[in-house]
Legacy VTK file of the C-alpha trace (Angstrom):
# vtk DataFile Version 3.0
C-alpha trace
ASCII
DATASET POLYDATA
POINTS 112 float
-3.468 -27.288 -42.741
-2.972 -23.886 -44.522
-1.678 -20.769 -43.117
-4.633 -17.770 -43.279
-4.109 -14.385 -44.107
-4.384 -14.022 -40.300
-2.343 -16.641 -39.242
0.260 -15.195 -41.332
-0.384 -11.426 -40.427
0.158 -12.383 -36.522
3.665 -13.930 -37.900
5.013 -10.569 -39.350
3.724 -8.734 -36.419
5.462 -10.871 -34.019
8.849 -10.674 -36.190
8.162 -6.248 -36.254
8.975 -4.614 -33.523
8.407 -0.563 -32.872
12.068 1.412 -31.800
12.071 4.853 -31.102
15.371 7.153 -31.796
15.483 10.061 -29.731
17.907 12.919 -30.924
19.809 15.114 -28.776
18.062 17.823 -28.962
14.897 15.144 -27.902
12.995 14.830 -30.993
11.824 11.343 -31.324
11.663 9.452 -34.667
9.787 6.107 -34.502
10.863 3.365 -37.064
9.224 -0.462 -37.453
11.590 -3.214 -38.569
11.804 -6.663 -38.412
13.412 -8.170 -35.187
16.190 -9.484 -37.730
16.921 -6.163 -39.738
20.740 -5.009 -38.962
20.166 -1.846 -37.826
22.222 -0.290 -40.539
18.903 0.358 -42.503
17.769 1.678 -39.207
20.568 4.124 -39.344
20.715 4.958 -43.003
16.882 5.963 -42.587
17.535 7.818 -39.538
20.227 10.295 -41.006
18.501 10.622 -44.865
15.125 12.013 -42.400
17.457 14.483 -40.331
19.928 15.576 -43.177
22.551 14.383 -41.314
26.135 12.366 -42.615
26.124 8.700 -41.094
29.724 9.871 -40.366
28.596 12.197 -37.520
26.445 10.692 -35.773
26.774 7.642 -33.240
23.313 5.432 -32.150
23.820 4.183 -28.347
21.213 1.781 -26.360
22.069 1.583 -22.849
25.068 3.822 -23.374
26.430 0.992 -25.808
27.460 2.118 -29.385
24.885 -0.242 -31.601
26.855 -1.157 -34.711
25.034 -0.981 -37.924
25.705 -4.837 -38.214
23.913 -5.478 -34.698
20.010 -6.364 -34.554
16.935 -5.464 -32.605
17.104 -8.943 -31.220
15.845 -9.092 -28.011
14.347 -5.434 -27.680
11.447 -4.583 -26.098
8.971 -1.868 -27.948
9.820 0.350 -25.092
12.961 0.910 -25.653
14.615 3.924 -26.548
17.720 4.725 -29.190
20.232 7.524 -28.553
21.397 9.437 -31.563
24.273 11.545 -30.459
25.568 14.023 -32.885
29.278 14.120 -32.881
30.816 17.675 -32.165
34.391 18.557 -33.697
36.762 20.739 -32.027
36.449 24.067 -33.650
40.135 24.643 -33.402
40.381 21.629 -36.105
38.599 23.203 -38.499
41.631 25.624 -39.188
45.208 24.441 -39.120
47.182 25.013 -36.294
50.210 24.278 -34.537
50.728 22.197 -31.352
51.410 25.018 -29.551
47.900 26.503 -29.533
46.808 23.245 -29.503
48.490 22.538 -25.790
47.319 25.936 -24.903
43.053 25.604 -25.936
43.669 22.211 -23.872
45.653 23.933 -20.530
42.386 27.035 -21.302
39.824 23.918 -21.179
41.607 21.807 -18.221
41.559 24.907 -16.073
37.753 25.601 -16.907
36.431 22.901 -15.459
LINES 1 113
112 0 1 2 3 4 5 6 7 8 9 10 11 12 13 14 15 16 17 18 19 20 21 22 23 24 25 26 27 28 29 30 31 32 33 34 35 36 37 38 39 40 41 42 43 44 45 46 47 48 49 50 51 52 53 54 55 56 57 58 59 60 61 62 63 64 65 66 67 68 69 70 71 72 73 74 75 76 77 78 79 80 81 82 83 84 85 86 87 88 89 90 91 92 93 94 95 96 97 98 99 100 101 102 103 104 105 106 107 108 109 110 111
């Protein structure tokens, strides 16, 4: 029997699945992928639409850290990806010495 252009559309739709990326500050940024696609090309696509550095960002599901070699296996359309932007330590963008270092962390210790 031979496969119809319908037969064969309801195939790719049931390999495609819909994720959603939500940003810290709560933008959401919808992608469709195949339910085999490592989510690497997730990622890549993710950071080239936000002009952002794959380096400095991190995708969670769940609270887990998704690696780019994980896939969408298993997901459900309504779930929802994390992107959390990574924040550096202003004190490291300027050298200094392990003295202020122990002192920004006693300033930040007794802060909270």
């Amino acid at each position: 029997m031979a496969d119809t252009a319908e037969d064969k559309k309801d195939i790719a739709t049931d390999n495609a699945i819909n994720l959603k990326v939500v940003g810290q500050d709560g933008n959401e940024t919808f992608f469709k992928c195949k339910k085999t696609t490592p989510f690497q090309k997730l990622m890549n696509a993710y950071c080239t639409r936000q002009g952002i550095s794959m380096n400095s960002v991190r995708f969670l599901f769940d609270g887990e850290r998704i690696l780019p070699t994980h896939t969408p296996e298993g997901a459900t359309p309504s779930d929802r990806l994390h992107a959390a932007l990574l924040m550096l330590a202003a004190f490291m963008a300027r050298p200094c010495s392990l003295l202020q270092i122990a002192r920004w962390k006693m300033a930040m210790r007794s802060t909270l």
